[in-house]
Structure formats: structure tokens, C-alpha cells
N, C-alpha and C positions, 0 to 999 in steps of 0.2 A: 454380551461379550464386549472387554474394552480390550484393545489395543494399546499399551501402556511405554510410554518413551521418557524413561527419565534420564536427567539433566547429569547426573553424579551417583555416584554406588551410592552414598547416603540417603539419597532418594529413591535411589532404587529399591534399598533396604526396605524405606519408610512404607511403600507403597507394596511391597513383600506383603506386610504385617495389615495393610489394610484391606486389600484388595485379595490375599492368597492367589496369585497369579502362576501361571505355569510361566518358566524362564525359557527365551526363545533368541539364538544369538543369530547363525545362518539361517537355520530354518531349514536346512538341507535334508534333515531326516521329516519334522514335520509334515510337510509336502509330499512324502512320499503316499503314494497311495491315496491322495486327498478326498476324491468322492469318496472312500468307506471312513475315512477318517473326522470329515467338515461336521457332521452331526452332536461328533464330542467334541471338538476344536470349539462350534459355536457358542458350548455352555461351559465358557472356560472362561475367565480373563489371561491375558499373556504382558508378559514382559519382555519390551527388547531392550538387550544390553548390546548389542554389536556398535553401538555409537558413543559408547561411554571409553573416552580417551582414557582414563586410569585401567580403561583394560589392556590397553594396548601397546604398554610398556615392553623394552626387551631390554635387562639392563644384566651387566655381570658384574659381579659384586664376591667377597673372600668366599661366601658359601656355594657360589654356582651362577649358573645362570636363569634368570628371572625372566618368565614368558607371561604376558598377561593373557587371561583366557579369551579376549577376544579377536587374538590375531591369525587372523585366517591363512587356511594351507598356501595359500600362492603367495602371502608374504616372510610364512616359513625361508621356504625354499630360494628365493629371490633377494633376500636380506642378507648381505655379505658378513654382519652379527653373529649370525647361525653357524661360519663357516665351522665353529667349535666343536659342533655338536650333528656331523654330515648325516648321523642314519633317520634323526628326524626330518630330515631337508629332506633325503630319499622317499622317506613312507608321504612326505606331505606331497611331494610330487609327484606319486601315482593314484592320488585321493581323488577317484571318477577323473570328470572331462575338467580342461579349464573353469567354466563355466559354474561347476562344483566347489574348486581350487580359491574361486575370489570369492566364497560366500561362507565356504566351511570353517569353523574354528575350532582350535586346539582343546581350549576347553569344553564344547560343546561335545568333541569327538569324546573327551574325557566323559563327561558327565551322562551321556545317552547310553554309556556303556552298552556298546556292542561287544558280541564277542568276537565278532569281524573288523573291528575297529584298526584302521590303519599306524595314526598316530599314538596309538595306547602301548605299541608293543615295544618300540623303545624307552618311552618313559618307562614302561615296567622294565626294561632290561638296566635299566640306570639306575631303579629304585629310586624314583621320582618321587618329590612332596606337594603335596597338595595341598593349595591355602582357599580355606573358606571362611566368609564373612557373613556376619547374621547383629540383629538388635543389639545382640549379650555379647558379642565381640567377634575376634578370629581366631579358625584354629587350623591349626601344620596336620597333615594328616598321610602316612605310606603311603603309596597308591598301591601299595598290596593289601592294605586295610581300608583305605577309599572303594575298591570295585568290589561288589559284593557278589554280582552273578549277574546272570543277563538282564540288563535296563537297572541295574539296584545298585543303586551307591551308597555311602555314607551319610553324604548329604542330609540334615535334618531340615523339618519343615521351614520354610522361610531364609532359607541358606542360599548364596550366589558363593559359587565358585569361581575367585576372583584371578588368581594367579598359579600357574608352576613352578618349582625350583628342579633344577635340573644339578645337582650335585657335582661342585668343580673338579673331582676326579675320574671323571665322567666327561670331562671337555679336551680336547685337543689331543686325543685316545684314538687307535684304531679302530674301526666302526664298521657295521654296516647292517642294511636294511632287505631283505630279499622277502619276492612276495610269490606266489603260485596264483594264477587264475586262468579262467577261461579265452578272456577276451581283451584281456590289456587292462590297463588304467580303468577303464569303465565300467568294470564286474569289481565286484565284491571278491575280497578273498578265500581262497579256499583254504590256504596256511601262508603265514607268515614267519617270519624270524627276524631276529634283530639278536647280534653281538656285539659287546665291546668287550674291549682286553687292553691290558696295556703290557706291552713287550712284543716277543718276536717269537719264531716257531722253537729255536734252542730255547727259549727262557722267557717265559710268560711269569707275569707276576702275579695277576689277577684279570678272571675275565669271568660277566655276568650275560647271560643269553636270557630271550625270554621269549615265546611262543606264542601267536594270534589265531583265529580264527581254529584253533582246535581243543579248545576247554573252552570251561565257563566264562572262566575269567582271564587273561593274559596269565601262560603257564609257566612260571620262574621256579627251581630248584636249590633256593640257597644252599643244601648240601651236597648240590654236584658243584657248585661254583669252584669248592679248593680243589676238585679233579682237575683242572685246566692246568696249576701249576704246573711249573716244569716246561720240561719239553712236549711237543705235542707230537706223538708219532701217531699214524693211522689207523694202527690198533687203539691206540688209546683215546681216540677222537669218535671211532667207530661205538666203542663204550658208552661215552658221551652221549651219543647223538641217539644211540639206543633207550640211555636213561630216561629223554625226556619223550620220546618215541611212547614208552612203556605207561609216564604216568599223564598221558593224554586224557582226555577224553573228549572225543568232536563229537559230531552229531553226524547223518546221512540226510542228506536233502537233495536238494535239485540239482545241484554243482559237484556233489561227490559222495561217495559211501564214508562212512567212518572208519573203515578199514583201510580206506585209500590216503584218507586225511592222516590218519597214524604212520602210515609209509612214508608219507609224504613230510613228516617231521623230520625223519632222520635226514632226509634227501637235501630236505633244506637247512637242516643245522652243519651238516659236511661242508654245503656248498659256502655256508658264509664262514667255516672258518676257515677253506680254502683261500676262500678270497681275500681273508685278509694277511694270511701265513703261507699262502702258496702251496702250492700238488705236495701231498705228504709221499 
């Protein structure tokens, strides 16, 4: 096993293609579970990119704003940059302990694809792009065509997932981030949500939601998106929140039944768009 620390993505590329190494930025899922895990870890080479400054760019520019994949959830959140874009600040801020927060990063969250993933479920509510680099060049990719299913991305062999764009109509928009779990910040979700919208409860112009930890993949509805227009009366929120309730599909595990997680979609797409439009 090598340990592999390169100087620049170009290197990092180069040593991709030589070495086929697994890409490792926090290492925060890695680690998990380590004794049943170290025996395939050992016959692996890895790559760390968490020290490659070209990841670590946050720049806003006419198409959106520019997140390098290696900037970790506690400088999400902490970076007065962000203040654009609050429901990712929110989901990075409850990503486990501190101790989690300074090691985990946005791209890693992306690219491990969980379907518990904190930071995934805004980007997908934003219809985030995803930029990957490879020998043959870079390429812009949805992050509804990036996450394939649990652990399965796009990503082809030899690829770093170098940066995000987060879409500037998308930025300085009502927002927000709400998560259900057990234990606080330090459990895994059992549903998440994330809405924006831009306007108010009389007159909404457009608003995209998207749903974690209860599908495969982060749960978006482009054809309920034009339901939001208008005004949002409680029935017609109730409808909503039913929709995406409806084309769930979570799993039952240790944290919850799948029945519960489906309940718990509606519960919490009401509650974020109360929060941002107030008691209907």
C-alpha cells in the first residue's frame, strides 16, 4: 500500500493513471469501522487530496458560486463567503461532532455518495454541477446525473472530483436546511430536507426542494417544482409535501422503519416551507 500526497491536481491526475489509487480527502467515512475495513484498505494504494490548495478555492463568479471539493464542513459554515448560499452552511453544521466538521469535505460528502449524506441534499436542491478532472480533460456533470445510487457516481476510472458550482439563482434566495435524527449533530440522518424559493407566501416565483436520507439518491421532483408557484396556501403545500412523501423510497434499519421515514418527508417538507413563509 502507498500513501500518496501530491504537490497539484496535475500530479495527482498523473499518479491516478499510474498507481489506480482510491481518492481519500477527510477520510471521515474511510475510518469508519476500520478493523473490518484495514484488510482491503491495506491492498489498495490511496490518494490524498485534502492539501491540494486548487481544491480549496471559494470564488463567485456570473454562473454561481465555485466550492473546491476539498473544503471541509467547518469552513463551510464559518466562511462569511457562504453567507449566499445559508442551507449549505446549515446541513455542514450539523455534519457529526466538530471533530468530523474540520476533516470532512464537500466533495468527498459528494462523491461517497451516501444516501444519508448531509451536504448532498442542498446541492441537489440547487441542481448543483459537478466538475471532474481526468488525463482526457474536465467535465460539468448535474448532480442528478453525478449520484447514481448508494456509493455509485459518475465518476469514471481515474477521475478527481475537483470543484462545485452552485448556480447564481440559487444564491442570496430564501433557504433552508432541516434534518430529523436521533441524537443531534452526531447520528446520521434519518430524513433530511432542503428548500429554496425565491419570493414570498402571496407570490412565489420558483422554489426547488430536494430530500436525503430517504431514497437512493437525493429525492428532487422537477415536475412538482412549478406546483410552488403562486401562492402557497396549506392545502396546497399539504399536496406538495404529499408528492414527495409518495415518491420516496427509504429503507428500515436501525434508526427507523420506512414507513416512518415516508411520514417523516412530508413532516419535514411542511416544516421548511413554514420556515421560510411562515404558519399557512
Amino acid at each position: 500500500m502507498a500513501w500518496l500526497k501530491p504537490q497539484n491536481v496535475d500530479e495527482a491526475l498523473k499518479w491516478m493513471n499510474e498507481y489506480e489509487p482510491k481518492v481519500v480527502c477527510g477520510g471521515t467515512d474511510l475510518f469508519v469501522n476500520w478493523q473490518n475495513r484495514k484488510s482491503t484498505a491495506d491492498a489498495v494504494n490511496w490518494l490524498d487530496i485534502q492539501g491540494l490548495q486548487e481544491l480549496k478555492q471559494i470564488e463567485r463568479t456570473e454562473e454561481g458560486l465555485v466550492l473546491g471539493a476539498a473544503i471541509t464542513a467547518a469552513e463551510i459554515w464559518q466562511d462569511d463567503r457562504l453567507q449566499c448560499f445559508p442551507s449549505l452552511r446549515q446541513a455542514a453544521r450539523i455534519v457529526g461532532g466538530w471533530q468530523i466538521q474540520n476533516r470532512a469535505s464537500v466533495g468527498g460528502n459528494v462523491a461517497n455518495a451516501s444516501p444519508a449524506a448531509d451536504m448532498v441534499v442542498p446541492l441537489a436542491a440547487c441542481k448543483a454541477i459537478i466538475r471532474v478532472s481526468g488525463m482526457n480533460g474536465s467535465r460539468s456533470i448535474p448532480i442528478s446525473e453525478f449520484l447514481l445510487g448508494p456509493r455509485k457516481t459518475a465518476l469514471k476510472p481515474n477521475e478527481i472530483l475537483t470543484s462545485i458550482l452552485i448556480p447564481d439563482a440559487c444564491l442570496d434566495v430564501p433557504q433552508v436546511f432541516l434534518r430529523h435524527d436521533q441524537r443531534g449533530a452526531t447520528d446520521i440522518s434519518i430524513v433530511s430536507v432542503a428548500l429554496i424559493l425565491k419570493g414570498n407566501r402571496e407570490q412565489i416565483e420558483w422554489a426547488s426542494a430536494a430530500v436525503g436520507a430517504a431514497n437512493p439518491v437525493p429525492l428532487t421532483l422537477p415536475e412538482e417544482d412549478s406546483q410552488w408557484k403562486g401562492s402557497l396556501s396549506a392545502e396546497k403545500l399539504t399536496k406538495i409535501a404529499k408528492a414527495y412523501a409518495a415518491h420516496s423510497r427509504p429503507i428500515t434499519d436501525v434508526r427507523a422503519s420506512a414507513e416512518y421515514r415516508q411520514a417523516m418527508v412530508k413532516v419535514f417538507l411542511e416544516r421548511a416551507a413554514k420556515a421560510l413563509v411562515g404558519v399557512l
